[in-house]
C-alpha positions in Angstrom: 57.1 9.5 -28.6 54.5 6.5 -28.4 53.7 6.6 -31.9 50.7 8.7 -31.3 50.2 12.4 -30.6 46.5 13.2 -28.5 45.0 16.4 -29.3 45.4 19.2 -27.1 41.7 18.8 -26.0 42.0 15.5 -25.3 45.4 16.2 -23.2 43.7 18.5 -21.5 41.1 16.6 -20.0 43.4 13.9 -19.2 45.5 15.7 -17.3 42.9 17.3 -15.8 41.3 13.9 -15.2 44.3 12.5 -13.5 45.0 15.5 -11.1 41.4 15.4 -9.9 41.6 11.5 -9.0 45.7 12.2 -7.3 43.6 15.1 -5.7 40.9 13.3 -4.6 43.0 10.3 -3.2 45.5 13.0 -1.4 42.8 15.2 0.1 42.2 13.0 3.1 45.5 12.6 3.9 47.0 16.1 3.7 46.8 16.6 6.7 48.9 13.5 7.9 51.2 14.1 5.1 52.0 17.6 6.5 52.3 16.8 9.5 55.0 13.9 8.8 56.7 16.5 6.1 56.8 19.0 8.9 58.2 16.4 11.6 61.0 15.5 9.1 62.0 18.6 8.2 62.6 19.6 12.1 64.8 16.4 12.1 66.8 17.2 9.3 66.5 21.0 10.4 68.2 20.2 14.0 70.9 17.9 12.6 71.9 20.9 10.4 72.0 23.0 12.7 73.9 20.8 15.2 76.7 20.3 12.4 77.2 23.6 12.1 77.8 24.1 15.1 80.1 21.2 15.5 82.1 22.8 12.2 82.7 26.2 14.5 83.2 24.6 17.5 85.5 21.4 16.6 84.1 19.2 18.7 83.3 16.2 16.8 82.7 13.5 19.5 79.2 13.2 18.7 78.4 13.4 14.9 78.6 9.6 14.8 75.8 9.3 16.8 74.1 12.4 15.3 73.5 10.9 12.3 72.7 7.6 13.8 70.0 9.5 16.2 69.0 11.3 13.3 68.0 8.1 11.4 66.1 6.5 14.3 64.0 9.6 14.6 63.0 9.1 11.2 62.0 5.4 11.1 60.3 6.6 14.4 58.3 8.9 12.4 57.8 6.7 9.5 56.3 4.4 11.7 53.7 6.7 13.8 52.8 7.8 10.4 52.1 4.5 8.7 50.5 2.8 12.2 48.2 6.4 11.7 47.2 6.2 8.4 46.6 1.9 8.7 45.0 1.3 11.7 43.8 4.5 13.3 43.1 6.7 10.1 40.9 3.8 9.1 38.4 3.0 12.4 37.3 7.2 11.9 37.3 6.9 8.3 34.3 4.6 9.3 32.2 7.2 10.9 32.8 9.9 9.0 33.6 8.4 5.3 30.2 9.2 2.8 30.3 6.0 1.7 30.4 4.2 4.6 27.1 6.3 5.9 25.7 5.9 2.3 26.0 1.7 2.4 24.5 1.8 6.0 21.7 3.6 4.8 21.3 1.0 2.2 21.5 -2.0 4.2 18.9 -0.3 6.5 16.5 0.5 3.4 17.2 -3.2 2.3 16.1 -4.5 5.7 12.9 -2.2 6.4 11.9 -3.3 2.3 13.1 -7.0 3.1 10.3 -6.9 6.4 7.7 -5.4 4.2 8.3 -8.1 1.9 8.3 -10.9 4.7 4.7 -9.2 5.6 3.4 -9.2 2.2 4.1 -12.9 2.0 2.5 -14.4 5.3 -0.4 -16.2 4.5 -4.3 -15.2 6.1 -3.7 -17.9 8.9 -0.4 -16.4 9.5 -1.8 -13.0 10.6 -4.5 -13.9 12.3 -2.5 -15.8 14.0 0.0 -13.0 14.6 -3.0 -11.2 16.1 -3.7 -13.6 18.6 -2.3 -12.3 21.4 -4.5 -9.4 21.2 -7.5 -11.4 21.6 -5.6 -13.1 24.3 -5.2 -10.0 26.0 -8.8 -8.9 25.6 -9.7 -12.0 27.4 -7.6 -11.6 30.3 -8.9 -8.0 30.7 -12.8 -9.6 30.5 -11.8 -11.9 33.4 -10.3 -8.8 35.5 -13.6 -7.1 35.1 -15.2 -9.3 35.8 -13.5 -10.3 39.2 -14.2 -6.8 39.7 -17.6 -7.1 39.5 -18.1 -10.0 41.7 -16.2 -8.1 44.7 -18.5 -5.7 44.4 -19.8 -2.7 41.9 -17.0 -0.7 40.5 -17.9 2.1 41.8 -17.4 0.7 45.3 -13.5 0.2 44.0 -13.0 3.7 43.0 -14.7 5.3 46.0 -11.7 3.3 48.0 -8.7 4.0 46.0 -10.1 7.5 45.5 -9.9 7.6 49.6 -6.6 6.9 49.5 -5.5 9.4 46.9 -7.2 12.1 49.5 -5.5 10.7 52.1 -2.5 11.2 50.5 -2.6 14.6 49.8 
């Protein structure tokens, strides 16, 4: 036909090829698919039904707007469907799709290797100044001792708040 004939092997894997990748795009939205297949049928279902009934009972007043009901319950249904699968399929395809969760996870390795790297690259003077604010801290704690000490001996401070405690109880 093209002027070419593949092997049956060859064929083969093609096909099989292309109805894993038509499965693996369809598999996510079976279930939306059905759902509008079923919905569609009921609507075509019901309208059969209700010119049947219309052929035994010869009362044809309505099938005009039979059909035109009909109709409008479908683009209804088209348009649920598509506003699913575009907008609201898509925000929880975020949470649950592997590949979202795998590039998150990449992006978070990235940034944990990227904060190793900025520490890697500070100079000496940079971390000791980045430890600073310990010695700052020491010092402040060195000046609360010793206010301690000049109201009296510690053990003078723990005999009171250890008063209290008893009092407490």
């Amino acid at each position: 036909m093209f002027g070419f004939r593949l092997p049956s092997i060859k064929r083969f894997l093609l096909n099989q090829f292309l109805l894993g990748r038509l499965w693996l795009w369809l598999k996510p939205k079976l279930h939306g698919l059905l759902t509008f297949a079923l919905v569609i049928f009921f609507i075509f279902y019901i309208h059969g039904e209700y010119l049947s009934y219309v052929e035994f009972s010869s009362d044809d007043r309505f099938i005009g707007t039979s059909f035109i009901l009909k109709n409008v319950l479908m683009l209804i249904a088209i348009i649920v469907y598509l506003t699913f699968v575009f907008f609201i399929k898509k925000t929880r395809s975020d949470h649950v799709n592997p590949s979202v969760v795998k590039k998150e996870k990449l992006n978070k390795e990235k940034t944990e290797t990227e904060k190793v790297e900025n520490l890697d690259e500070k100079t000496e003077t940079g971390k000791v100044e980045n430890l600073n604010f310990l010695l700052d801290e020491i010092e402040e704690t060195d000046k609360y001792e010793q206010i301690l000490k000049d109201m009296g001996s510690s053990d003078e401070f723990n005999e009171f708040f250890n008063k209290e405690d008893k009092n407490k109880k």
